[in-house]
N, C-alpha and C positions, 0 to 999 in steps of 0.2 A: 819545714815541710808540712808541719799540720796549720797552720797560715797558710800559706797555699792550696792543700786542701780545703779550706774552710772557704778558701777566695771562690775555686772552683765548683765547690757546691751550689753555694749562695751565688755564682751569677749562674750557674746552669738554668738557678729555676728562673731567673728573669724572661721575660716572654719573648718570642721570637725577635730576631734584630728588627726585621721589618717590621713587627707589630711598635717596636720600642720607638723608633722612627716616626712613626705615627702619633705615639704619646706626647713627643718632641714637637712636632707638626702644633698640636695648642696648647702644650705648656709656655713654646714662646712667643705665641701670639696673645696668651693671655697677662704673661709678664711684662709681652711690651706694652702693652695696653695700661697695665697697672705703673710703671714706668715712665707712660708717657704720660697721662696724667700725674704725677708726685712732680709734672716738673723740671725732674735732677735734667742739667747740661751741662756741659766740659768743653773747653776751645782745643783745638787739635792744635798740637806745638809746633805741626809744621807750617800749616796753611792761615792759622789765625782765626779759621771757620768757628763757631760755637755747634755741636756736635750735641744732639736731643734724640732721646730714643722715638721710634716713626710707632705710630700704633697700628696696630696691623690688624684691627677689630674696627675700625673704620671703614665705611661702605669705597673708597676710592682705591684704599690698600687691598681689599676684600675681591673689590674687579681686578685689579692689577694682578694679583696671586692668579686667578684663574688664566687670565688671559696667559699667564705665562706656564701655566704647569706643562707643557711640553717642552718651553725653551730651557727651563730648569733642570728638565730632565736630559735633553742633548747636552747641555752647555755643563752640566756634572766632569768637573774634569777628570777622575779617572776611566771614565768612560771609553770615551773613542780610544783614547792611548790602549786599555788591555786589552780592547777588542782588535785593533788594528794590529796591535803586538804580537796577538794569539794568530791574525793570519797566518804569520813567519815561524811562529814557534809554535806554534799548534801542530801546522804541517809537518814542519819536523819530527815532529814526535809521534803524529799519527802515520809519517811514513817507516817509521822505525829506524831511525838517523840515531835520534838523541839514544835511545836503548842500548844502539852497536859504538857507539862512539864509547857511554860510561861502561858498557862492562868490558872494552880494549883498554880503559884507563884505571878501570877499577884493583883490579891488581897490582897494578905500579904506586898507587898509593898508601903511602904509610901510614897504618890504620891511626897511629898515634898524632897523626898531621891534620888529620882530615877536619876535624873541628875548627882550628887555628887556624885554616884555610878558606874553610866558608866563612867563617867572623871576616877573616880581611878582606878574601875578595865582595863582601858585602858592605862592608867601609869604603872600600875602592869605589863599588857601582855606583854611588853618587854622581860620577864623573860623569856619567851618560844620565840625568836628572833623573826625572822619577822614573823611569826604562827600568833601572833597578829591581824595585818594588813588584814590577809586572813579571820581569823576567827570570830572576834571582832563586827565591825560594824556590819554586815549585820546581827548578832544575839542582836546585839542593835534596827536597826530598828523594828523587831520585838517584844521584850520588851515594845518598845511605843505602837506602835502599838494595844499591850494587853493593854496599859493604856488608851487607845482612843486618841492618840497624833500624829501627823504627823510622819513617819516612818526614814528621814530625819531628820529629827532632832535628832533624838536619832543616826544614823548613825552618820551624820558630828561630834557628840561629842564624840563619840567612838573615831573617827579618828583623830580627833585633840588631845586626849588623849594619845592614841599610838603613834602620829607621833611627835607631836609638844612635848609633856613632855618623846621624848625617853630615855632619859637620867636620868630620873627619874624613883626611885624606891624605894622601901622597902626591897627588895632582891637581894643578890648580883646574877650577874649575866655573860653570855657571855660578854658583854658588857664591862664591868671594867677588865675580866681579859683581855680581846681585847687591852683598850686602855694603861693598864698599861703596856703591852708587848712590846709598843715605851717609853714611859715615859720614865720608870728605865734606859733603855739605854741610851737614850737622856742625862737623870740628870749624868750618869758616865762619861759624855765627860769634865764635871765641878768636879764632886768629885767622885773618881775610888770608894770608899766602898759604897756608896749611894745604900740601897737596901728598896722596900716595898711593897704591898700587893695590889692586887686588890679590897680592903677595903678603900684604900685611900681616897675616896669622901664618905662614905657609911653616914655617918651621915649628908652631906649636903643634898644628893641626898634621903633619907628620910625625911627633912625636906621641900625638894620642891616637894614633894610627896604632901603633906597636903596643903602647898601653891595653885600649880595648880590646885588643886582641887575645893578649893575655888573659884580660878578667873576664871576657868573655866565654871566649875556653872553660875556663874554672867554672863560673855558673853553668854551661852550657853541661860541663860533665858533672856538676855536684847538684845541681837544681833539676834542671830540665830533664836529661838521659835518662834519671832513676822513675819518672814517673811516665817514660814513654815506652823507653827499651824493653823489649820481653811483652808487650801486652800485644793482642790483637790489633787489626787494620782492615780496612776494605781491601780483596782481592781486585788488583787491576791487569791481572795480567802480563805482571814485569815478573820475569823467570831469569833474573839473578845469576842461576849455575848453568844457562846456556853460554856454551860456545860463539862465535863471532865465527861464520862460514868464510869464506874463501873469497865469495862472490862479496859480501860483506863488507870484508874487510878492502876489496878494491873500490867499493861506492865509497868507502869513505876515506878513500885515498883522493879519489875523482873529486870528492865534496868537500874537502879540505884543501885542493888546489883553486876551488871555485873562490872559496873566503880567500886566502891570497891573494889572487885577482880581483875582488871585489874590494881589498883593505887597500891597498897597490893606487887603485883609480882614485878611492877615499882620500889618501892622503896626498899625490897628486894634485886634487881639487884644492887641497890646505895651502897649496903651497904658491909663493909669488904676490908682488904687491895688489894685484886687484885681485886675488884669488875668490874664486865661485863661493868656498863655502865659509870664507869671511862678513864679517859687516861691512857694508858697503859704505856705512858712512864714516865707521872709527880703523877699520880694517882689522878688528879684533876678532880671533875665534872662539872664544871664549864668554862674550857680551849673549847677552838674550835674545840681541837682534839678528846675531849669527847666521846663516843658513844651516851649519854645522849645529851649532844648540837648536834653533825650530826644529831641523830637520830631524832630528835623534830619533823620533818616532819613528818614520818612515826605514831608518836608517837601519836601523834593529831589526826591523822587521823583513828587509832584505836580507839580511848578516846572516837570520834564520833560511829565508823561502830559499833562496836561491842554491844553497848548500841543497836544501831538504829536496829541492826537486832535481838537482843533482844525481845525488843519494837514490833516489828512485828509480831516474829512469837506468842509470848504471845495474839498481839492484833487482830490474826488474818490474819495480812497484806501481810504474808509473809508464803508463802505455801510448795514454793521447791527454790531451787537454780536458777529456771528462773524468779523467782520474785525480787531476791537479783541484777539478774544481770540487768532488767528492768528496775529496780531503780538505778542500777548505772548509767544506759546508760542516762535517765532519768535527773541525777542530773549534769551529762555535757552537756545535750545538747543546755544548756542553756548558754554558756560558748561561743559560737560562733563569737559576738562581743567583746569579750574578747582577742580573740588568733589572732583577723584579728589584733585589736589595738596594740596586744604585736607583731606581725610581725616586724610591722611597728617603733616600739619604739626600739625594738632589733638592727633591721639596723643602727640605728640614734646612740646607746648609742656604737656599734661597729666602728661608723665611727669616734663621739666626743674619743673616746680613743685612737685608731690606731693612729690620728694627734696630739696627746701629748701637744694639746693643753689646757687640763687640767693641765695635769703639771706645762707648762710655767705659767699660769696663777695663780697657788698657791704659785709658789715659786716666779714667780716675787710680787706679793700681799704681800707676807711675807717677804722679803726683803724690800720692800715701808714703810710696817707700822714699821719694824724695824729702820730705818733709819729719822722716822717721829722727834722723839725726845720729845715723850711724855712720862713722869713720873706718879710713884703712882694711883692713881684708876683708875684716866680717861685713862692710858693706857690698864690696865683691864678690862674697859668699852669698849674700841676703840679693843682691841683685841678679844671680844665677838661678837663684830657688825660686825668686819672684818672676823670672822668664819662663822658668817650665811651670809655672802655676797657670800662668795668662795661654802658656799652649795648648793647656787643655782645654781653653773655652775660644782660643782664636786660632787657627789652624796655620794660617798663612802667614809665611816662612816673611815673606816681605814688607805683608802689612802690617805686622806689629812692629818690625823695624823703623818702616814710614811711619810712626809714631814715638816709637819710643825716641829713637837717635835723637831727634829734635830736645829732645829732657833731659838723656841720661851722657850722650856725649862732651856738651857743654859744660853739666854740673860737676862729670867725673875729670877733667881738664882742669876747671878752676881747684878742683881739689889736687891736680899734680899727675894726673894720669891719663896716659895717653887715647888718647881713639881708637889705637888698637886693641888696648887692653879692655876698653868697654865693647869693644865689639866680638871680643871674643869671649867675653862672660856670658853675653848674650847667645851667640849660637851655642854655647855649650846648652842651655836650662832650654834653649829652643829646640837640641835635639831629645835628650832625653828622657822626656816622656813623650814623644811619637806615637812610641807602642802602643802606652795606656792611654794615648789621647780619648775620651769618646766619638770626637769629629772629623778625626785623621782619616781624611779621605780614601787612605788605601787602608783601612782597617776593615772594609765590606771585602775588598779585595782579597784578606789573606785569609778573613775567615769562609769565605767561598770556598779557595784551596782547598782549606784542609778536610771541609768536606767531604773532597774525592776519598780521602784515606777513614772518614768517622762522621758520616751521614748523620750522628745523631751529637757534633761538635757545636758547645754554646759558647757563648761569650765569659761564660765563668774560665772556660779551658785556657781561650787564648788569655784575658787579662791573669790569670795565675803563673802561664808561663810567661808571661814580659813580664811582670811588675820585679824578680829578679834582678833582672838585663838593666833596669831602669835604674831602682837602687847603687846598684854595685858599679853600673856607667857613671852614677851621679857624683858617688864618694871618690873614686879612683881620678874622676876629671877635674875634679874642687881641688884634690890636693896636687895634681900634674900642676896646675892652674900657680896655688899656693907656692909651688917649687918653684917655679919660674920668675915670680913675684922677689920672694926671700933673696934668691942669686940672682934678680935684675936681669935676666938673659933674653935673648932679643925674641920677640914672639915671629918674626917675619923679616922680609926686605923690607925696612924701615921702617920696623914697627917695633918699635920700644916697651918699656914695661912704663915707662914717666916722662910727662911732657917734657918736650925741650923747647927751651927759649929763644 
């Protein structure tokens, strides 16, 4: 605890995110520039390309940056997704939907559950991609909230949920058929028939489902609780020991048959060989190309409005269509610290990618531990810790995969181990520092939240409360990992712990 207070100090005084953003803005434009003069290149293992950092202190890069500083700024992808989210769930909230819903559920839940429940259903939200992130916590904080507990604290466990146990599920989802779409290719550079299923991990990744759950809880109540519970918060106007009126409690009978109808038509659409919200060309619901996965955005964001304005006009709240639109106006305008932070993060994540010094940096990393000359677990160890090392300087879930797989699939086969089993050492070091990422796109995201509750919330707060989550994820998953390995047990539908011939 006095580690984490130390953490917390010492990043409070760091300067504002957005000033830090800035700092970032020409520390990588003067690294790549020093970078790209020394020289250094690396060939990408998938394409064959030779891969040189771009200097971005060049008069051609220098137009280029400007010309783009607005597309940088739309094309930021948490952007549109929380803004378009907050439509649905804003309204909701602002029409006083979500307030009457948790304090009718607040009482049926078993205080001693309530933790254990946010960690899983925050492992689960993956299922609907990053929706999670957006939607998740800040309807966590609230949930405490109803229990009389610090609003924070039920947030950061939300999000150490989602972020830190991404990889985790009960459900298959975007995500497996994501990563298996390098895998299988990677494993045919070794054996041309090698074919298998986005099931591959399904039975490990249900199994660290219940794990993090556990150790999650445990930190959530021995780390996190004691340095939230009991302290002050921003008054928001959530009154806890009110009642659920009559009128109330029928909007949200009305609003709860609306979600019905609206899950009813959703799944419907799923269903049948050329079904709507299938891929058109594999007929998967699950592929990226899905209407069902693009659409989750939109999707969610109905799941919300349509209840919420429900809710309203049942309850009164909501009279004509200038009410609908007051409360939409209503439920961004709070969003303002939000969009200056993501300006500023847009630029940074435009300039770290244009200087390809991402790249060089994954693929020389992967090359180094390749060449280390470590055997058996501890290289499955060493290749876990070396993927959550590369996360914190490469964000995307995908594109160190389209690098790495091409290296590490191959090598880890000829050594006797299957594609599954490198793909899943892989998502695990790929989830578990999320939290602490510096780059983690929804990291401007959550620390916006919590604002609402501690206007004067730094980044020392939130890296003190994840760096826990991250730890205790990383030890519990290394050794679920290691058990499965020792008993040979199958990680998935066909997905082995050692290659078969």
């Amino acid at each position: 605890m006095r580690f984490l207070n130390r953490v917390e100090i010492v990043g409070n005084k760091l300067p504002d995110p957005v000033t830090i953003f800035v700092i970032l803005w020409f520390l990588i434009i003067g690294i790549s520039a020093i970078v790209a003069n020394s020289g250094v290149t690396a060939v990408h293992p998938g394409t064959g390309e030779t891969v040189a950092a771009v200097n971005l202190l060049s008069k051609e890069q220098m137009q280029l940056f400007l010309k783009n500083v607005v597309s940088n700024f739309t094309s930021f992808a948490p952007l549109g997704l929380v803004l378009v989210t907050m439509l649905g769930a804003g309204l909701a909230e602002k029409v006083g939907m979500m307030e009457s819903l948790l304090k009718s559920f607040a009482g049926k839940i078993p205080p001693q559950l309530v933790t254990a429940t946010t960690i899983l259903v925050g492992i689960v939200a993956n299922c609907v991609a990053d929706a999670g992130f957006v939607v998740f916590p800040p309807l966590a904080a609230l949930i405490y909230l109803g229990i009389g507990r610090h609003p924070l604290t039920g947030m950061f466990a939300a999000y150490a949920g989602v972020a830190a146990g991404f990889s985790a599920n009960i459900i298959i989802s975007m995500s497996d058929a994501l990563v298996a779409g390098f895998t299988i290719p990677a494993a045919q550079i070794i054996e041309a028939s090698y074919t298998s299923t986005p099931a591959m991990n399904y039975y490990f990744l249900c199994a660290s489902s219940v794990l993090l759950t556990v150790v999650g809880t445990f930190v959530t109540e021995r780390y996190i609780a004691p340095r939230f519970d009991g302290t002050p918060y921003e008054d928001t106007g959530y009154d806890a020991t009110a009642e659920v009126t009559g009128k109330e409690k029928k909007a949200l009978k009305y609003a709860g048959l609306s979600v019905l109808v609206f899950v009813v038509i959703v799944v419907a659409l799923c269903i049948g060989p050329n079904a709507f919200m299938a891929d058109t060309e594999t007929g998967s619901l699950v592929s990226s190309n899905s209407t069902l996965m693009a659409g989750m955005v939109p999707l969610i964001t109905l799941l919300f409005f349509i209840p919420g304005v429900v809710y309203g006009v049942v309850a009164g709240k909501i009279k004509s269509d200038k009410d609908v639109a007051a409360l939409l106006y209503d439920s961004i305008s709070g969003m303002g610290s939000y969009i200056v932070l993501a300006f500023a993060a847009g630029q940074f994540l435009a300039l770290f990618n244009a200087s390809n010094l991402s790249s060089l940096l994954a693929i020389i990393g992967a090359e180094w531990l390749e060449n280390v000359g470590l055997t058996g677990p501890t290289l499955i160890i060493a290749f876990v810790l070396f993927s959550g090392v590369i996360n914190l300087f490469v964000g995307s879930m995908s594109a160190k995969w389209a690098i790495m797989a091409p290296i590490f699939v191959p090598m880890f086969m000829l050594l006797g181990y299957s594609p599954a089993l490198t793909q899943i050492a892989y998502r695990i070091g790929d989830s578990i520092t999320n939290p602490i990422s510096p780059i983690f796109t929804y990291f401007p995201v959550i620390l916006a939240y919590a604002k609402k509750y501690d206007k004067d919330m730094g980044i020392g707060t939130i890296m003190s409360a994840m760096l826990p989550y991250s730890l205790v994820f990383a030890i519990a998953w290394i050794l679920l990992l290691l058990v499965f390995i020792v008993f040979n047990l199958p990680l998935g539908i066909g997905g082995s712990i050692y290659r078969t011939m």
